[in-house]
C-alpha positions in Angstrom: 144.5 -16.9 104.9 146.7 -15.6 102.4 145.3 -15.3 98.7 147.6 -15.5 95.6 148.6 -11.9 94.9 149.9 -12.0 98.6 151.7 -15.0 97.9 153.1 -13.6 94.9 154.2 -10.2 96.9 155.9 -11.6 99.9 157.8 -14.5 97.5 161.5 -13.2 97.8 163.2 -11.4 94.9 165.8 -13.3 93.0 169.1 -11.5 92.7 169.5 -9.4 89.6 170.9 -11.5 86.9 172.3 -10.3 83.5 169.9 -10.6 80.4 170.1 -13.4 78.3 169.4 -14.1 75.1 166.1 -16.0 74.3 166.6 -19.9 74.3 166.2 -21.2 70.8 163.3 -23.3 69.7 159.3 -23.2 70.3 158.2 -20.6 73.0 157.0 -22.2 76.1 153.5 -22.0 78.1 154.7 -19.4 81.3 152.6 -20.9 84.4 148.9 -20.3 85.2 148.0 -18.3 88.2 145.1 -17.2 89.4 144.8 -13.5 88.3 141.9 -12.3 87.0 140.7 -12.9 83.7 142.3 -10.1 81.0 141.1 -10.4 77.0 144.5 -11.2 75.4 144.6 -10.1 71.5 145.5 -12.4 69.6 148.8 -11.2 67.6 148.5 -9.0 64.3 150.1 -10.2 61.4 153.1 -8.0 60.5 152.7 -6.6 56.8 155.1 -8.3 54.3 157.8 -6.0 53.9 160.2 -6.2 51.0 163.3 -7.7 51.4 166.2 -5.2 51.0 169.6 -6.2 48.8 172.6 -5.0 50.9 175.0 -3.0 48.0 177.9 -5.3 47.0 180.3 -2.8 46.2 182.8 -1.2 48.3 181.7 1.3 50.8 181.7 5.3 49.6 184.4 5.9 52.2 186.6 2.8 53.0 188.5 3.9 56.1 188.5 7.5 57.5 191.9 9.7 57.0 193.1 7.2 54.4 192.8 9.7 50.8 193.5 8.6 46.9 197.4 7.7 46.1 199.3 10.4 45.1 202.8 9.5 43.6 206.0 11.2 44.6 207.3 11.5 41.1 205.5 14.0 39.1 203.5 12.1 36.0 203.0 14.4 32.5 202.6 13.4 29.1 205.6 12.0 26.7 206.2 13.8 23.6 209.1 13.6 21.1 211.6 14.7 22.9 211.8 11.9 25.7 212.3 9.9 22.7 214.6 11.8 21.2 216.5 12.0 25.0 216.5 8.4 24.9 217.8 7.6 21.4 220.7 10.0 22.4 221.4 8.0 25.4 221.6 4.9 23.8 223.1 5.8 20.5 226.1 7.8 22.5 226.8 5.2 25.0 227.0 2.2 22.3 231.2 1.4 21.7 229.6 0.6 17.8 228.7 4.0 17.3 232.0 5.3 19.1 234.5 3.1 17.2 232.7 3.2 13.7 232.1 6.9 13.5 236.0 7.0 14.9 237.2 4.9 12.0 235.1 7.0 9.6 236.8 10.2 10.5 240.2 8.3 10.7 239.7 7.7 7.3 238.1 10.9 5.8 240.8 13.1 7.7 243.7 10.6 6.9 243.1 9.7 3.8 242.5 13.6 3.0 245.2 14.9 4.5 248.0 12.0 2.9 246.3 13.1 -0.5 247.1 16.6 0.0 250.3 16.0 1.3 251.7 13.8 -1.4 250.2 16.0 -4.3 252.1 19.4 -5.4 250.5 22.4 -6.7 250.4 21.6 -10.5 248.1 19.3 -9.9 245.5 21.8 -9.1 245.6 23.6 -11.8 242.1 22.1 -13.2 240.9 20.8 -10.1 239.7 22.8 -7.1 241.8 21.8 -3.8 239.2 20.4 -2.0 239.9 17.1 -4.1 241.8 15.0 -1.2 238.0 15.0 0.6 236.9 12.6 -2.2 239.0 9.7 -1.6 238.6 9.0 1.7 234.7 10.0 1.5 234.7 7.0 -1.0 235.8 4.9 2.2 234.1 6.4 5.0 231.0 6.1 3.8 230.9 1.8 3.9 231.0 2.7 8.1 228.1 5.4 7.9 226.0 2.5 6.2 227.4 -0.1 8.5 226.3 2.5 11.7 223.2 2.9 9.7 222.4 -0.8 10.3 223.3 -1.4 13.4 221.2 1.5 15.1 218.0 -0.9 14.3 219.1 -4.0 13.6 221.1 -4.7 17.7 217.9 -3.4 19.4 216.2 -6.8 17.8 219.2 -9.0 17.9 219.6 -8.1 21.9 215.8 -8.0 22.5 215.7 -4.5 23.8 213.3 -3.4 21.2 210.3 -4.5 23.4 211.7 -2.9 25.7 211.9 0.2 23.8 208.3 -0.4 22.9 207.0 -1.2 26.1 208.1 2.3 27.1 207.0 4.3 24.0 204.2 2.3 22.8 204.0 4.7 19.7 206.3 2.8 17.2 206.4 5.8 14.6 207.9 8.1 17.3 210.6 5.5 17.9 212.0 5.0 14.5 211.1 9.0 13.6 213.4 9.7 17.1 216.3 7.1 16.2 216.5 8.8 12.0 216.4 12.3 13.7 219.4 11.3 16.1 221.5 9.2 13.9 220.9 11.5 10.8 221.8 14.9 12.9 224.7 13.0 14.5 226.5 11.7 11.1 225.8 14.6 8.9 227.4 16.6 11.8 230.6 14.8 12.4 230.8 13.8 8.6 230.3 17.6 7.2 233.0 18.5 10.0 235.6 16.2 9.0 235.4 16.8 5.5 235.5 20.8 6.2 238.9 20.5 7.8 240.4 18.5 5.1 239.0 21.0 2.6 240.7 24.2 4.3 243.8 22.5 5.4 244.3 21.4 1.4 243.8 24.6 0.2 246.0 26.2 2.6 248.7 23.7 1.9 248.1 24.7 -2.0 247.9 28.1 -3.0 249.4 30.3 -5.6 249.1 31.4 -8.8 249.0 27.9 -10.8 246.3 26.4 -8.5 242.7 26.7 -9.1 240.9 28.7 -6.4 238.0 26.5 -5.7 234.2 28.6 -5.9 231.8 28.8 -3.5 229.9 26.2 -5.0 233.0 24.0 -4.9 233.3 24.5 -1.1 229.5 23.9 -0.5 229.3 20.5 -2.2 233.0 19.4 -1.0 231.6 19.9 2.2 227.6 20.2 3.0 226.6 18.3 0.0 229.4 15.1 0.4 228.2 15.4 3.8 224.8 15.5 3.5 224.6 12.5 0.5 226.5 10.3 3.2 224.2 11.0 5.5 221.3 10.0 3.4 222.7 6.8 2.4 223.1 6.2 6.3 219.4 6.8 6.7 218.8 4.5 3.8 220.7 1.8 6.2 218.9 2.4 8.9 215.4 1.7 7.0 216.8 -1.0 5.7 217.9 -2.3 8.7 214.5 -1.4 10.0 212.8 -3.8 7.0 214.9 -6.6 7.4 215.2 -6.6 11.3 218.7 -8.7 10.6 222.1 -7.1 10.7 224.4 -9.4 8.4 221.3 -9.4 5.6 220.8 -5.4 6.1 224.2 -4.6 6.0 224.7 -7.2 2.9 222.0 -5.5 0.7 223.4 -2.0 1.5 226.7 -3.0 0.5 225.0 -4.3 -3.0 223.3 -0.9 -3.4 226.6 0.5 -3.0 229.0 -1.3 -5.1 226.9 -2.9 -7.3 225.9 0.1 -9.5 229.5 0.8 -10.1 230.2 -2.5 -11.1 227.6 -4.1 -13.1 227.4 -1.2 -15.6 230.6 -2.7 -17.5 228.7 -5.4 -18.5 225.9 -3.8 -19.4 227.7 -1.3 -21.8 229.0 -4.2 -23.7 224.9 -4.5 -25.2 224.0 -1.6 -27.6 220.6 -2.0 -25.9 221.6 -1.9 -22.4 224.2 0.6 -23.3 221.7 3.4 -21.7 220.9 1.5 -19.3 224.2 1.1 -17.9 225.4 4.9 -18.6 222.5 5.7 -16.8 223.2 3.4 -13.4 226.8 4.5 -14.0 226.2 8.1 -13.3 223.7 7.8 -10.6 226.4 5.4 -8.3 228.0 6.3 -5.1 231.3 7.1 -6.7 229.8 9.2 -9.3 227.7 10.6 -7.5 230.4 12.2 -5.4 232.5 13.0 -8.0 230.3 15.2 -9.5 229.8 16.8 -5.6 233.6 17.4 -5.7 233.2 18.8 -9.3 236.2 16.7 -10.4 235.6 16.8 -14.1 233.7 20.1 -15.9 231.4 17.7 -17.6 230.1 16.6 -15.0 226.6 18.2 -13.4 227.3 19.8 -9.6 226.1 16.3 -8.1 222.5 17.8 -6.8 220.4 15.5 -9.1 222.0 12.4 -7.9 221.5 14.0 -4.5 217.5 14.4 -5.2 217.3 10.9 -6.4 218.6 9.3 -3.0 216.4 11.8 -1.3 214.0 9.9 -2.6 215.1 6.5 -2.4 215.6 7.3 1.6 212.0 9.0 2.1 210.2 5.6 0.0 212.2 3.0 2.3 211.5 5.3 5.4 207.3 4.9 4.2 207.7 1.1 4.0 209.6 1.0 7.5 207.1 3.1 9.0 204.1 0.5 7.3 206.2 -2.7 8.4 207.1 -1.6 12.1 203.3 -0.4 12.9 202.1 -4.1 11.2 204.7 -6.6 12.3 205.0 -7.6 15.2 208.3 -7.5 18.0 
């Protein structure tokens, strides 16, 4: 007679079977056999343990052997020189710039040199030599004013100001760049031009009936013509830079121009606006570079009218600075 833990030991063994996962749903009863009685505890209650928050944020290190991004090109700060670089590059590679400052030394140089030409020697005998510079100054200046204008004023008719901005965000470093650049680059070729007619009138008249021009003669002939045109360029460009329109800036330019030459004849026929228009008379382009060429001895040596358009320039220059950092593109 076999008992039941013989039964259980001589019962083949089933074959080795992979484990399986636990079927889903209510444990079942496993099968009562006769084994001796054991005391089964029943089971402890686990202690609540807090439930943990996985982090949500990306994992310390992502993916081993992959490092930060490093660019190729080597990153450092801007400064006023990139912008200076890139004023250059536009202003030089512009046909505007290339055909207007042409015709302004076409005009200085021709006109100069026809002057000198056609004159003889007597006519120098109260005058320095460096006269012929004057009348085509009088000319070349309209396309300073006009280059002046369009150095601003074609960056918002195209667009490419935002474009400008979007790359140097700082808008006082773009319009200080494009005055440094345009002011260095006329008073150079202007100053130039007007040097050469200068020495190539007083070599063509020499002797002892003609005036020897002074040194101070020379300088305003030459650096201080040069320098006033210059300045009323830069008056352009922050005019142009106010307006933001190149027929209107180029308009208003050509009334600050002309206008004080002209209306003063109808002032002076007022006793009370007699002043008045002596006054606006003296301080106008054409007078103003008169008494730079020291034409007439009565006249001062043209440095005062200078220091007054100094001025003008530097006030427009503030209210282009205010308008461009408060108006937008």
């Amino acid at each position: 007679m076999t008992t039941p833990y013989q039964q259980q030991s001589q019962a083949p063994v089933p074959p080795q079977s992979p484990p399986q996962s636990p079927p889903q749903g209510p444990p079942q009863a496993a099968p009562h056999h006769h084994a001796p009685h054991h005391h089964t505890q029943p089971p402890q209650p686990q202690p609540h343990q807090p439930h943990q928050q996985m982090p949500s944020g990306p994992p310390s290190q992502p993916y081993a052997g992959v490092g930060p991004y490093t660019s190729p090109i080597p990153v450092r700060r801007t400064s006023l020189g990139n912008a200076l670089a890139s004023e250059w590059t536009k202003i030089k590679s512009v046909r505007s710039t290339i055909w207007t400052l042409s015709v302004m030394v076409a005009l200085v140089i021709g006109i100069g040199l026809l002057v000198a030409a056609t004159t003889a020697d007597s006519d120098y005998d109260t005058v320095p030599t460096t006269l012929p510079g004057f009348f085509g100054t009088l000319l070349g200046q309209l396309c300073v004013v006009t280059l002046g204008v369009l150095v601003i004023t074609s960056e918002y008719s195209t667009g490419m100001i935002r474009t400008t901005l979007t790359a140097c965000p700082q808008r006082s470093r773009v319009l200080t760049a494009k005055a440094l650049v345009f002011f260095t680059l006329s008073f150079t070729i202007t100053t130039v031009a007007l040097v050469l007619v200068a020495y190539a009138s007083m070599g063509m008249h020499s002797g002892p009936a003609v005036a020897e021009p002074t040194g101070d003669q020379i300088l305003g002939a030459t650096v201080g013509a040069g320098l006033y045109v210059s300045l009323l360029g830069l008056l352009s460009l922050a005019v142009g830079a106010i307006l933001r329109h190149s027929a209107g800036a180029i308009t208003t330019m050509l009334g600050v121009v002309l206008l004080p030459s002209i209306l003063p004849a109808f002032l002076m026929m007022s006793d009370s606006l007699r002043d008045l228009g002596s006054k606006m008379l003296e301080y106008s382009s054409p007078q103003s570079l008169a008494s730079l060429f020291q034409i007439d001895d009565g006249l001062n040596n043209g440095w005062p009218q200078l220091s007054v358009l100094a001025g003008i320039t530097a006030a427009a220059m503030v209210a282009a600075y205010a308008l461009l950092e408060k108006r937008d593109v």
